[in-house]
C-alpha angles and dihedrals in degrees: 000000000000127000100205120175135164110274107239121171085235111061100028096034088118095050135117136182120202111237095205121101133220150135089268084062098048100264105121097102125134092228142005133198125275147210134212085226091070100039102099085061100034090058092062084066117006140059103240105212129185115232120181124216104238099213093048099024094223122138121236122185123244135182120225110229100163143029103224127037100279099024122122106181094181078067112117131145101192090069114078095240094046083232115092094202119093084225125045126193123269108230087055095040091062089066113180095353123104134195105238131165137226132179119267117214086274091058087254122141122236135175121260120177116246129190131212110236098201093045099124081235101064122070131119104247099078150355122066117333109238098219138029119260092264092045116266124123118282127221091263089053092047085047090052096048097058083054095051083045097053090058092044096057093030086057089048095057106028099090084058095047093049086037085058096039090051102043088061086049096234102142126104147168126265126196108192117206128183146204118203118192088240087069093249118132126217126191122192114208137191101034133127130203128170121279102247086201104058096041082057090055105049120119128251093264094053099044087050090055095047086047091050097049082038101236090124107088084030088070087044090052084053097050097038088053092068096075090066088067080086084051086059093041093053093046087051090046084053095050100049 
């Protein structure tokens, strides 16, 4: 269970967090959610797939990042971050660090970062330290905090964006299947991408409002993002 408290200069002036990723982190998942704030470079990398909550019904983005439940294939310890991509996902970027709010003098909320003291990446024997010596933030905590701040602004837009998506209908089911070299199948189910086709088809009206809210290059980055589940495919066939 996580041990989250508010980040203060103070208490945790003497604090690190290890960049590197591993297993022995916790990063050896097969997706991770996603934000439309990051598309336009998780496309370059990763599949972007759709998923819906089955209780609300509401869609949330993911990126594939295995074939099988527990794999990780952007795992690789011979490279020095542990993680053979040039971007990595926010929401595992972010590593033990949370968004959290508290009030301002005029009862408004506003984001603070949190960290999480019992995440196997924060001690306070090695990694990066999180403040200068005098207290104030240190580069790692600055980096950290443009990544906080790419999945609070990505959750913040990212009904809008699925509202929009789903009113043009443009939403549809995908079923991945896969053919490894060692003759195994694999078939990916549950997921959602755009139709290529209808957005292609929209008319002028509705492409100007998708540009406007821009929504627009964010359905070509999903789309564009398919084409690296033979990516995927080609790292597993090299590690077999």
């Amino acid at each position: 269970m996580a041990n989250t408290v508010l980040l203060n200069n103070l208490a945790h002036q003497d604090f690190k967090v290890v960049t590197r990723f591993g297993a022995e982190f916790g990063d050896n998942i097969s997706s991770a959610l996603a934000f439309p704030t990051e598309f336009i470079e998780l496309q370059k990398e990763y599949p972007i797939l759709f998923r819906k909550n089955p209780e609300t019904q509401k869609f949330h983005a993911t990126v594939l990042l295995g074939l099988s439940q527990g794999e990780n294939l952007f795992l690789n310890p011979s490279v020095k971050a542990g993680w053979d991509a040039y971007y990595i996902p926010a929401v595992i970027a972010r590593g033990p660090f949370l968004i959290g709010f508290q009030s301002d003098g005029d009862n408004h909320k506003v984001p603070v970062i949190h960290i999480d003291l019992d995440h196997p990446k924060a001690n306070d024997e090695k990694g990066y330290p999180l403040f200068l010596e005098h207290g104030g933030n240190g580069p790692y905590l600055d980096h950290i905090a443009s990544i906080l701040k790419i999945i609070h602004e990505g959750i913040a837009m990212q009904d809008a964006m699925f509202h929009a998506f789903s009113e043009l209908g443009l939403i549809e089911s995908v079923d991945i299947e896969i053919d490894l070299n060692s003759g195994e199948k694999q078939r990916l189910v549950g997921n959602f991408t755009i139709n290529e086709e209808k957005l292609i088809a929209l008319g002028g009206d509705h492409l100007e409002k998708l540009s406007k809210l821009g929504f627009l290059p964010l359905a070509y980055a999903v789309i564009s993002s398919m084409t690296n589940i033979r990516r995927l495919t080609e790292i597993k066939n090299k590690k077999k």
